[in-house]
C-alpha positions in Angstrom: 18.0 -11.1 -2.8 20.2 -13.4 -4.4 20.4 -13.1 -8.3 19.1 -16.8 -8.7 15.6 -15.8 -7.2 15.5 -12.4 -8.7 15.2 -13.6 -12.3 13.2 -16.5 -11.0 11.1 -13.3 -10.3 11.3 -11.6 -13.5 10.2 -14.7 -15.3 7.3 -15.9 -13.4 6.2 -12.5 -13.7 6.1 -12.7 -17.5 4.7 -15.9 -17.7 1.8 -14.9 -15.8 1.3 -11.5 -17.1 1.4 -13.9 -20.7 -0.7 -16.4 -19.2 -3.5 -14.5 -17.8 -5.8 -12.3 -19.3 -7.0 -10.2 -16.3 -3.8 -8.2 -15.7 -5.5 -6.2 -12.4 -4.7 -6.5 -9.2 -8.3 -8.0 -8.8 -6.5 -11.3 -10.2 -5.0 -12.7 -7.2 -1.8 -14.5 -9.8 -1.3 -11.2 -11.5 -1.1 -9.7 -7.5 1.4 -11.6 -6.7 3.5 -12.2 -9.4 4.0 -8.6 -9.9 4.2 -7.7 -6.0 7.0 -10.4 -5.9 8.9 -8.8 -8.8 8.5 -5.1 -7.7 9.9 -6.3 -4.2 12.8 -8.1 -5.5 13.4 -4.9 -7.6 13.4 -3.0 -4.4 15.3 -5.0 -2.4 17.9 -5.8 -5.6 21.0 -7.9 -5.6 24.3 -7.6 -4.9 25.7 -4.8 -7.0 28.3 -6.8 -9.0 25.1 -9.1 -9.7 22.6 -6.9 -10.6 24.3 -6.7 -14.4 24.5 -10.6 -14.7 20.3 -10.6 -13.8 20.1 -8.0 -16.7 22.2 -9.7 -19.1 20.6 -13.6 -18.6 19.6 -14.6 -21.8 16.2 -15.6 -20.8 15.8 -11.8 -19.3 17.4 -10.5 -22.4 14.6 -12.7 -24.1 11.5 -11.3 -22.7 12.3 -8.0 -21.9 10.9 -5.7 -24.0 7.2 -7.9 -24.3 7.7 -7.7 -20.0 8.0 -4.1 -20.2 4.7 -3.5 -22.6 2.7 -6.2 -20.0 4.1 -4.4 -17.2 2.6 -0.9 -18.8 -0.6 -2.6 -19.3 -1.0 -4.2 -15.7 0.1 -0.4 -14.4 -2.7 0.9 -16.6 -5.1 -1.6 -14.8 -4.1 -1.1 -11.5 -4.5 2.4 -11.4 -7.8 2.4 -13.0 -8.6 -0.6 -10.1 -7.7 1.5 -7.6 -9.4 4.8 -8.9 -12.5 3.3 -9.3 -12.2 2.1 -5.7 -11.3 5.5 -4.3 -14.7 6.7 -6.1 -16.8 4.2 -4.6 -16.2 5.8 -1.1 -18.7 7.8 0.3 -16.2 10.5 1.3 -12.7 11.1 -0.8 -10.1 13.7 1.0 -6.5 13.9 -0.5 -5.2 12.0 2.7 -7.1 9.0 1.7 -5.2 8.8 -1.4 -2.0 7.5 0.7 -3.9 3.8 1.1 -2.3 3.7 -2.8 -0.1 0.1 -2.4 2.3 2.3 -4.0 2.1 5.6 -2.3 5.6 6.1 -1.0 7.2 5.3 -3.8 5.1 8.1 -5.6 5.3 10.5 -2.4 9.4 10.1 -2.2 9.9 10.4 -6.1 7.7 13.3 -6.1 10.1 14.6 -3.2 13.2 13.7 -4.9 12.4 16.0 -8.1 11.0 18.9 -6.3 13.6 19.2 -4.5 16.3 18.7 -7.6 14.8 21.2 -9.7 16.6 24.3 -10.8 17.8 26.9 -7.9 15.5 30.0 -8.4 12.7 28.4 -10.5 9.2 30.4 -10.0 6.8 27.8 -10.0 3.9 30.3 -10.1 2.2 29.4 -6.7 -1.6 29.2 -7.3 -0.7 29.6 -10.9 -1.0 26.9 -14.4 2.6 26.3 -14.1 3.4 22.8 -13.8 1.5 20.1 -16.3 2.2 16.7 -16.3 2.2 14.3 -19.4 0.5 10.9 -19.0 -0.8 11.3 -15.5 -3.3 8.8 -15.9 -6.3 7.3 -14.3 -5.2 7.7 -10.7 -3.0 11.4 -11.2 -1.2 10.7 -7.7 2.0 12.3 -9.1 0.0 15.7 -10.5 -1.6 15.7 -6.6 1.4 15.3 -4.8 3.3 18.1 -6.6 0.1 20.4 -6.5 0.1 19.6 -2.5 3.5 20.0 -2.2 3.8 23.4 -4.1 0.9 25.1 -4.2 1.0 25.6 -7.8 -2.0 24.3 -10.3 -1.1 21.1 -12.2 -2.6 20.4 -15.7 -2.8 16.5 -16.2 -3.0 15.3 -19.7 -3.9 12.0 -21.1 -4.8 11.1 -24.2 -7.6 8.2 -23.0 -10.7 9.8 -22.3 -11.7 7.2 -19.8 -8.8 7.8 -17.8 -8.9 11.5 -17.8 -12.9 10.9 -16.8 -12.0 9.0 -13.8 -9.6 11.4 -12.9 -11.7 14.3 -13.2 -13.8 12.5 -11.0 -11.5 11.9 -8.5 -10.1 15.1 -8.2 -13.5 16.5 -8.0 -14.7 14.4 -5.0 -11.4 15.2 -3.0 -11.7 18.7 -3.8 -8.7 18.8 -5.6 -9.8 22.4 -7.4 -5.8 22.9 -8.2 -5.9 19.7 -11.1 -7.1 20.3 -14.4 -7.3 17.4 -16.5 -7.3 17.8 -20.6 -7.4 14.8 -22.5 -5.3 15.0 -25.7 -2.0 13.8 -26.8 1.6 15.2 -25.3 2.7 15.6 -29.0 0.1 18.4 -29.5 -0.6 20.2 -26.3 0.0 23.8 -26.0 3.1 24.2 -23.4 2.9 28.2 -23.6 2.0 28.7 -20.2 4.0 26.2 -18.4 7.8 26.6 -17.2 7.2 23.0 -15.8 6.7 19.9 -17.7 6.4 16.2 -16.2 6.9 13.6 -18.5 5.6 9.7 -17.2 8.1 6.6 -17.5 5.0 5.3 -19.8 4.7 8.1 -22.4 5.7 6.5 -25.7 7.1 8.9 -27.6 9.4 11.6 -25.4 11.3 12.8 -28.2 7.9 13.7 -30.2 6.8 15.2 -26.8 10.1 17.8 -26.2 9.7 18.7 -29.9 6.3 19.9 -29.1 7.8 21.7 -25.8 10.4 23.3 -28.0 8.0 25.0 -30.1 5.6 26.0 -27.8 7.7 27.1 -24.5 11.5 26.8 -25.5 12.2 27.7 -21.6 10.6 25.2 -20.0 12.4 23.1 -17.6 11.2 19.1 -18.4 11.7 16.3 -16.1 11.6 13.0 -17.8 11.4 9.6 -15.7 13.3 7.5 -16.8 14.8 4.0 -14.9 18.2 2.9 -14.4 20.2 -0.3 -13.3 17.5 -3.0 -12.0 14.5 -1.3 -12.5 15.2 -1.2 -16.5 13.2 -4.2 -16.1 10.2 -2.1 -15.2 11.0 0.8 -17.4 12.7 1.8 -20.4 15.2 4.5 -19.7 14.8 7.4 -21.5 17.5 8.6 -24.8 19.5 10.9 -23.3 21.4 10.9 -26.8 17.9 11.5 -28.9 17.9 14.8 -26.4 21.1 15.6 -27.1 21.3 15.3 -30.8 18.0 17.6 -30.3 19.5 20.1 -29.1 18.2 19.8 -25.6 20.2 21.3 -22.0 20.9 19.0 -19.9 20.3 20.2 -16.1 20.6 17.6 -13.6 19.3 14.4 -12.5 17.9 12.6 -9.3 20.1 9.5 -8.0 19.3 6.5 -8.6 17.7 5.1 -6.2 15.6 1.8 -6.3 13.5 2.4 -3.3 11.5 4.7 -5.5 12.2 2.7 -8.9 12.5 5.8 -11.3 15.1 8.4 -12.0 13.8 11.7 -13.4 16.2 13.3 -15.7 15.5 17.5 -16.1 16.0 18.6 -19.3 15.4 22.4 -20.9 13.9 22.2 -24.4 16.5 24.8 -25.5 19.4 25.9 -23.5 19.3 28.9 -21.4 23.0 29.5 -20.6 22.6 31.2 -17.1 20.6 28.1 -16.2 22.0 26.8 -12.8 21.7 22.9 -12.8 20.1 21.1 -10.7 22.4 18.5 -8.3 21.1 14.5 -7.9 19.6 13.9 -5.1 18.4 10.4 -3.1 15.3 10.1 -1.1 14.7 6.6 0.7 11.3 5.8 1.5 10.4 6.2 5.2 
């Protein structure tokens, strides 16, 4: 995509996301304003463009309202599609993959698996893994649960989305997702080596504090968004981390076919730790 239609796509998608007041996928303007940005994200720009799209001044502008919108309009559509999974008569996990984006979610899920520490127990069957800000529709919690066996704890601090997701697990008989609804700042992370942190969490740096009290060991992977997709996503402090006191282990590639990058952290530094190498997945 030239960088001409690309920010011609970042705006229209902020003035209808400012315009309209339905910001589901139910509102056909909102579905395609989005859908056009997302695939011009995807598809990107030349790569000595893709810093002039960034720095336009009317991208520059609206950037950080865009991002807030954006987090909104994901909120809907994941609550739009959960409540049309739980209409269906019958709900298996397989069903799930009719998700617009599935293989995004399915490829990043991949990516960090696979780029997590050599030698990390993940407790197979066990409350290892838990996963902060999974939402209405918890497609990331499911996929790593599938993938690994292990139980995933979802939390969420908005009950209604923690309600729909209890009832979607439920109905696909999903009895390896537990969802909690509280805020990442105050959980408990004893039990867990693994922690997921979601690209929409608000306050990371409050969160790994938490983690550094509570489990000091665990191994946290943090999405965060680099190069074109920082128009989705804020990326994540790497310095705030740092200045915390935070190991740094490793990092997926960036990759805009699945729009995030997860950065794995540990809340405090084992030094025997063998980091993790980046790694690209493309979606298929």
């Amino acid at each position: 995509m030239q960088k001409a239609d690309l920010i011609t796509c970042v705006l229209q998608a902020y003035d209808a996301l400012c315009r309209e007041t339905d910001l589901s996928p139910r509102n056909p303007v909102i579905n395609e304003a989005l859908s056009a940005l997302v695939r011009g994200i995807l598809e990107g720009c030349p790569p000595d463009e893709a810093r002039d799209v960034l720095d336009h001044p009317g991208v520059r502008a609206v950037r950080g309202e865009l991002i807030e919108r954006l987090a909104i309009a994901e909120g809907e559509m994941e609550r739009c599609w959960g409540e049309t999974f739980r209409a269906r008569a019958r709900l298996t996990p397989g069903d799930l993959a009719d998700f617009t984006y599935w293989d995004c979610y399915r490829n990043l899920v991949a990516a960090e698996l696979a780029a997590l520490p050599a030698g990390l127990d993940l407790g197979r069957g066990q409350p290892s893994i838990v996963f902060v800000g999974a939402g209405p529709l918890p497609l990331s919690a499911i996929l790593i649960h599938l993938s690994t066996g292990s139980r995933v704890t979802c939390i969420d601090r908005d009950p209604q989305a923690c309600s729909l997701a209890c009832e979607l697990c439920r109905k696909a008989g999903l009895t390896g997702i537990e969802i909690a609804c509280t805020g990442g700042a105050g959980y408990d992370y004893a039990r867990h080596r693994v922690v997921f942190i979601a690209s929409l969490v608000p306050d990371k740096a409050a969160v790994m504090r938490c983690i550094r009290e509570k489990c000091p060991q665990a191994v946290v992977a943090l999405r965060s968004a680099e190069g074109l997709c920082t128009v989705l996503y804020d990326p994540v402090d790497e310095a705030e981390l740092v200045a915390m006191g935070c190991g740094f282990l490793g990092r997926t590639a960036y990759n805009p076919q699945v729009i995030n990058t997860t950065l794995f952290y540990e809340a405090a530094p084992v030094p025997h730790r063998r980091a993790s190498r980046p790694v690209s997945c493309l979606v298929s």
